[in-house]
C-alpha distance (Angstrom), angle and dihedral (degrees) to the residues before:
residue distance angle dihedral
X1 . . .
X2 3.61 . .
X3 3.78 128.9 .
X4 4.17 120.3 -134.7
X5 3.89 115.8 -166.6
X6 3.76 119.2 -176.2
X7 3.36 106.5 -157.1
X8 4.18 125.2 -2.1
X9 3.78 132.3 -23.1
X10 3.55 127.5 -151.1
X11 3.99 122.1 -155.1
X12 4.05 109.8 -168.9
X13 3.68 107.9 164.2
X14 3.41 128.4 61.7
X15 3.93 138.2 -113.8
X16 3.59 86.5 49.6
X17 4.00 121.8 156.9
X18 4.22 108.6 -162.2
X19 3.95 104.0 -166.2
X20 3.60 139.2 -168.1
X21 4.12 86.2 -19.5
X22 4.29 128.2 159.9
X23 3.76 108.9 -153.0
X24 3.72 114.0 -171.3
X25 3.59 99.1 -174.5
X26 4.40 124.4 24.4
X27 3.29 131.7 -24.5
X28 4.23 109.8 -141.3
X29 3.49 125.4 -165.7
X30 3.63 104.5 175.1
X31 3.89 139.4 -174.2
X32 3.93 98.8 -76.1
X33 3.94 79.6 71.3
X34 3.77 87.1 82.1
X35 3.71 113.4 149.1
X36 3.36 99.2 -27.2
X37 3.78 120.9 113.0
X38 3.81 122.8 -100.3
X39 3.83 123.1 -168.9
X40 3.74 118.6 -171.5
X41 3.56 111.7 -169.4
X42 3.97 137.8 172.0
X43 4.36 79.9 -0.7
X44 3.63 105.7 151.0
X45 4.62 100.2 -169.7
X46 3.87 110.6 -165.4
X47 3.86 97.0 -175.1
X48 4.27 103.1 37.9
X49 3.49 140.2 -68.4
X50 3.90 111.9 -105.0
X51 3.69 120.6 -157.0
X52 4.16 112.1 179.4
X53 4.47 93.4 137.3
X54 3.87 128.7 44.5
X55 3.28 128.2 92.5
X56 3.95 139.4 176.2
X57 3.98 113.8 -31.1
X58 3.97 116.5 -140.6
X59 3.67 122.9 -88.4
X60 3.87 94.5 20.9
X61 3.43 101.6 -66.8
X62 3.54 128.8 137.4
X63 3.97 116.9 -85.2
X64 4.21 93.3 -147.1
X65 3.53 123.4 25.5
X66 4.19 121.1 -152.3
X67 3.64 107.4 -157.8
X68 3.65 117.3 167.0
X69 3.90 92.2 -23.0
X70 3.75 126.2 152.7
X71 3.72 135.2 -153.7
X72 3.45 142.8 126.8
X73 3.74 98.5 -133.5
X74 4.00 136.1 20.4
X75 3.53 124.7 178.6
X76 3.87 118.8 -155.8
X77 3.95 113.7 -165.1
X78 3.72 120.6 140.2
X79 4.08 110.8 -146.6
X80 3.86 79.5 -153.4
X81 3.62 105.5 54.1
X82 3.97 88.9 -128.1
X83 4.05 113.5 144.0
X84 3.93 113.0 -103.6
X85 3.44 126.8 -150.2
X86 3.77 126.9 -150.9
X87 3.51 143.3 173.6
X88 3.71 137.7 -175.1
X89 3.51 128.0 -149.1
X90 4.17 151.6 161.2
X91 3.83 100.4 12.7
X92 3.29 105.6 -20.5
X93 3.92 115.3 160.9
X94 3.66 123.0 -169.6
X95 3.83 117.3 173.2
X96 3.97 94.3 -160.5
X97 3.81 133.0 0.6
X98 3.79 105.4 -161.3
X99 4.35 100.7 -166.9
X100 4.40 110.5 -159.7
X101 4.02 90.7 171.2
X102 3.85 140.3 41.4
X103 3.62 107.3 -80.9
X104 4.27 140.8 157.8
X105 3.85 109.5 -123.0
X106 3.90 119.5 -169.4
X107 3.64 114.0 -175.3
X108 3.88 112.7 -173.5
X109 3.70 106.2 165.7
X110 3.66 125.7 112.4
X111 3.70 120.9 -93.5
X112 3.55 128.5 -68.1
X113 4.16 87.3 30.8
X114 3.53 137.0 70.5
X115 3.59 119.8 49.0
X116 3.76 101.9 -7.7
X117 4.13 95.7 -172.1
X118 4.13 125.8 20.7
X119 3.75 100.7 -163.1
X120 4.17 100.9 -171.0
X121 3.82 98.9 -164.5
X122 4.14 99.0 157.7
X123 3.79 144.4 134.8
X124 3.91 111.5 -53.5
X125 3.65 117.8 -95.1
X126 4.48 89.3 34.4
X127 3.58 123.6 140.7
X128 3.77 122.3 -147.1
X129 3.83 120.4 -166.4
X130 3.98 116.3 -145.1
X131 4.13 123.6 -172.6
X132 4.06 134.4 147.6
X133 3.85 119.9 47.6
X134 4.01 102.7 -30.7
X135 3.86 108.0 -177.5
X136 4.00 103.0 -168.0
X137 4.13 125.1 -1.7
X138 4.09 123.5 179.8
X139 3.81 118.3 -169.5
X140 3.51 114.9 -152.4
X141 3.46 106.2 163.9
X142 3.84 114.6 91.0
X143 4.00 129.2 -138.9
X144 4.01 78.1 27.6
X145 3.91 128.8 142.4
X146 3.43 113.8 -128.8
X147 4.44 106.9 -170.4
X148 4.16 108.0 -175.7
X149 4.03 88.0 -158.8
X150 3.65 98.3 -171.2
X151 3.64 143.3 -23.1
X152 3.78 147.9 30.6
X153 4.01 115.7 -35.4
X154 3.96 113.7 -179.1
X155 3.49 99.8 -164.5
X156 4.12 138.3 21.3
X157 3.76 120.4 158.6
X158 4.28 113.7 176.9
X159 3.98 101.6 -146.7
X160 3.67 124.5 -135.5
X161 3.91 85.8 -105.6
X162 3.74 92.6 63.2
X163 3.59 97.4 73.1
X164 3.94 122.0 179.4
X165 4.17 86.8 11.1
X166 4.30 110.8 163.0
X167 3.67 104.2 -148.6
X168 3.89 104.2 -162.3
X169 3.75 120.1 -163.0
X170 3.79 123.1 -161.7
X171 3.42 121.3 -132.3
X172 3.58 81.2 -113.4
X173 2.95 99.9 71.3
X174 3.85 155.2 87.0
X175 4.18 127.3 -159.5
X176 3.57 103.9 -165.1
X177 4.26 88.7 -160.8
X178 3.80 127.7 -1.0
X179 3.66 113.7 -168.1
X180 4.39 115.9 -164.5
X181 3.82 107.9 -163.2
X182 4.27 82.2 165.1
X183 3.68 125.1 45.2
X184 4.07 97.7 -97.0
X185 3.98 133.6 162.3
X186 3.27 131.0 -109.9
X187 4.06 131.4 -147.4
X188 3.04 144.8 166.0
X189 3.70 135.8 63.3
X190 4.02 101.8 -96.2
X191 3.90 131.5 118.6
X192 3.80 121.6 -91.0
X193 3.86 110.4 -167.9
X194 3.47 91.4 -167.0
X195 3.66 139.5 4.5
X196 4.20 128.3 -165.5
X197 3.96 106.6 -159.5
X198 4.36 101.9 -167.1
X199 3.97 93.0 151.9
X200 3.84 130.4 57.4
X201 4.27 120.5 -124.7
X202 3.73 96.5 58.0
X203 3.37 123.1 143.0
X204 3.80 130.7 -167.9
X205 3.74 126.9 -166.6
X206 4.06 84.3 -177.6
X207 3.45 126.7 61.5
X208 4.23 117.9 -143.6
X209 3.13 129.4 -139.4
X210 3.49 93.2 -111.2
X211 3.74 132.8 -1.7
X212 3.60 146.6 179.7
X213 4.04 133.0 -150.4
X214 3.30 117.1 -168.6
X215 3.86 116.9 -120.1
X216 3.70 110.1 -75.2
X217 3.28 101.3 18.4
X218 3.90 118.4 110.8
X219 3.92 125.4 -167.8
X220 3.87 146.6 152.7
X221 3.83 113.3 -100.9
X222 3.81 119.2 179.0
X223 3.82 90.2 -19.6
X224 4.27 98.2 -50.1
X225 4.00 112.6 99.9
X226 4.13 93.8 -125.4
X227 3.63 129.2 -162.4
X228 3.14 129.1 -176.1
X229 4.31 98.1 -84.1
X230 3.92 79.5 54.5
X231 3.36 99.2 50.4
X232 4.05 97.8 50.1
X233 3.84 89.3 57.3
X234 3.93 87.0 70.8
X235 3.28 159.4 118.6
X236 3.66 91.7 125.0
X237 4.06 89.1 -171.0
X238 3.96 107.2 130.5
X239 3.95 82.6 -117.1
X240 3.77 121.8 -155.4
X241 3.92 109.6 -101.3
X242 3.76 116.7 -92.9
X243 3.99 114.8 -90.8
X244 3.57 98.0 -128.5
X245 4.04 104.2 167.6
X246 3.53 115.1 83.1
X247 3.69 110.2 -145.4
């Protein structure tokens, strides 16, 4: 039995399950959410996908559930300040996620779905949690916390408006690129395949694989101040030795 709305639903209570719905205008799910858990499944939203209520579930799961839900944009800001949770599943496809408000995002759908770009534009001083498969993330928001909890994440550039950011990365976890258009510090004990340094006052606890600093700019990678002669002499892998017999 599916659902048609024309024009925009609101959900306000929680425990809700929205199935196998068509929504031709907005999708709201609003503060009376609270803790409760929300599933959206089969939803297809036209208009966007409006998150200002949630919150964190009981017994660590996720407060709203994405399964199989498409729309091009969702917007996740909590009136309240409370933490959301959120995870993405099956085929969900999300053109942009636009996040106003500290949050937990799990993505675990298969590349080129899910939630293609995490845009973290938010109060100063907010931390945003990322794990699953997350293809592209921008942090905007500066003196934030950024903690990459587990997982692969293709893509994270720190814009020159997130000043001060920390971008901690789990040991868990693998950042395909990292891009650091602001001077920004980096923990953690994760892999970064590659790392592009275009601002001076970063600091790196982990060293990538490879990196590159743009000319000019000096910094302190893995525990060596790198510039950008340094940084061309790389990759700083601990490579397997060379296999020089021929058998």
């Amino acid at each position: 039995n599916n659902m048609n709305v024309y024009g925009n639903l609101t959900v306000n209570t929680p425990g809700v399950t929205l199935r196998n719905a068509l929504i031709t205008g907005n999708l709201y799910l609003t503060g009376g959410v609270g803790l409760g858990d929300l599933v959206l499944e089969n939803v297809e939203v036209q208009g966007k996908i409006i998150i200002a209520g949630g919150g964190e579930a009981q017994a660590g799961e996720n407060s709203i559930v994405l399964r199989n839900v498409r729309a091009s944009v969702m917007e996740v800001d909590s009136m309240t300040d409370q933490f959301i949770t959120l995870r993405a599943e099956g085929l969900t496809n999300i053109g942009d996620t636009n996040v106003r408000t500290q949050a937990y995002l799990e993505d675990v759908t298969a590349d080129g779905l899910g939630l293609k770009k995490i845009t973290f534009d938010a109060a100063s001083g907010s931390r945003l949690d990322l794990a699953g498969n997350i293809k592209e993330f921008v942090n905007l928001t500066p003196e934030s916390t950024i903690n990459l909890a587990q997982g692969i994440i293709q893509k994270v550039t720190i814009d020159e408006k997130a000043a001060n950011a920390t971008v901690n990365i789990d040991a868990t976890t693998s950042v395909k690129e990292i891009n650091l258009d602001v001077g920004s510090t980096i923990t953690g004990s994760g892999d970064i395949e590659h790392m592009n340094v275009d601002a001076s006052g970063t600091t790196s606890a982990i060293l990538p694989d490879t990196i590159f600093v743009r000319p000019g700019i000096n910094s302190n990678i893995g525990g060596q101040q790198m510039d950008s002669a340094a940084a061309a002499e790389g990759p700083f892998a601990d490579l397997p030795p060379e296999i020089s017999e021929v058998v």
